[in-house]
N, C-alpha and C positions, 0 to 999 in steps of 0.2 A: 233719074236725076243723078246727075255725080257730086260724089263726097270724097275728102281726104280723110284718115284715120292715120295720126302720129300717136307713137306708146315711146314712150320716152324710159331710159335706164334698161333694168333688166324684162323690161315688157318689149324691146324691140326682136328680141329672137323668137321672138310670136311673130314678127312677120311672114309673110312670102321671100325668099331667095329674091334679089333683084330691087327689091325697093330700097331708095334712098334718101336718105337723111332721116332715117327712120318713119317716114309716111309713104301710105299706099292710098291711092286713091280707087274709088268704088264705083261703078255705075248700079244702082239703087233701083226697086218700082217706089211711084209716090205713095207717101205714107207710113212708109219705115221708119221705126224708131231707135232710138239711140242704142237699144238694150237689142233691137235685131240686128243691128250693125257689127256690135264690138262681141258678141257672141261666137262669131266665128273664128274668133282670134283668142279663144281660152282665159278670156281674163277675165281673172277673180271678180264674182259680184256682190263682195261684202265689203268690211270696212279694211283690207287690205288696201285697196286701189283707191283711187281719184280720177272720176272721167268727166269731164267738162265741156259743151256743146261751146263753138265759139268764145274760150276762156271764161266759161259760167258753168258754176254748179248749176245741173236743171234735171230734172227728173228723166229718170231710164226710159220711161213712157212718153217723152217726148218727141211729137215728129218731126222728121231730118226734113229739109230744104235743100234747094239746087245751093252749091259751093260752102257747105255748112263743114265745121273741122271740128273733129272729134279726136282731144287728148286723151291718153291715159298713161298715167305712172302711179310705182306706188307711193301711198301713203307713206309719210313721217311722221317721226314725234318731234316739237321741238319748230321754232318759226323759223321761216325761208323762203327765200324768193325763186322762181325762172323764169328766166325770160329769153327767150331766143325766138328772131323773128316776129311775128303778131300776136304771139301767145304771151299772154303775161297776168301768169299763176302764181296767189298769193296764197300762204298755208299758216293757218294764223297757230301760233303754241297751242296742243294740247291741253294744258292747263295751266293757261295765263296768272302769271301774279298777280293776286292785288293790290 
């Protein structure tokens, strides 16, 4: 199956040389999951990063699909929006007033 993987910010020089706009796309076997995907690429899997299946938080253990997009940037503190293209990740504050 093929997948894209976009790392957005200081996560893109974890790419491969050659990829652009900061996504690479993957040819996969069925049943890989998101946590065997983005492993190859060094990124942190604690509460540094934010990686989202299709612009959704979903679980590491999740299995990938044919054309499935896999972001990852890091974490902030502090509410913000991106949006670029069909990705459109919302980070709500840390520790919202009440």
């Amino acid at each position: 199956m093929r997948i894209q993987i976009k790392l957005i910010a200081n996560f893109r020089e974890l790419l491969p040389p050659g990829s652009k706009n900061g996504i690479v796309e993957l040819d996969l076997p069925n049943g890989t999951t998101v946590r065997e995907a983005i492993t190859r690429f060094d990124i942190p899997l604690d509460g540094s990063s934010v990686i989202v299946l299709n612009g959704l938080t979903v679980d590491l253990n999740t299995p990938l699909n044919e054309g499935d997009r896999i972001t990852a940037f890091s974490a902030i503190e502090g509410g913000s929006t991106y949006r670029q293209g069909d990705d459109d990740v919302r980070l709500a504050p840390a520790n919202p007033a009440s």
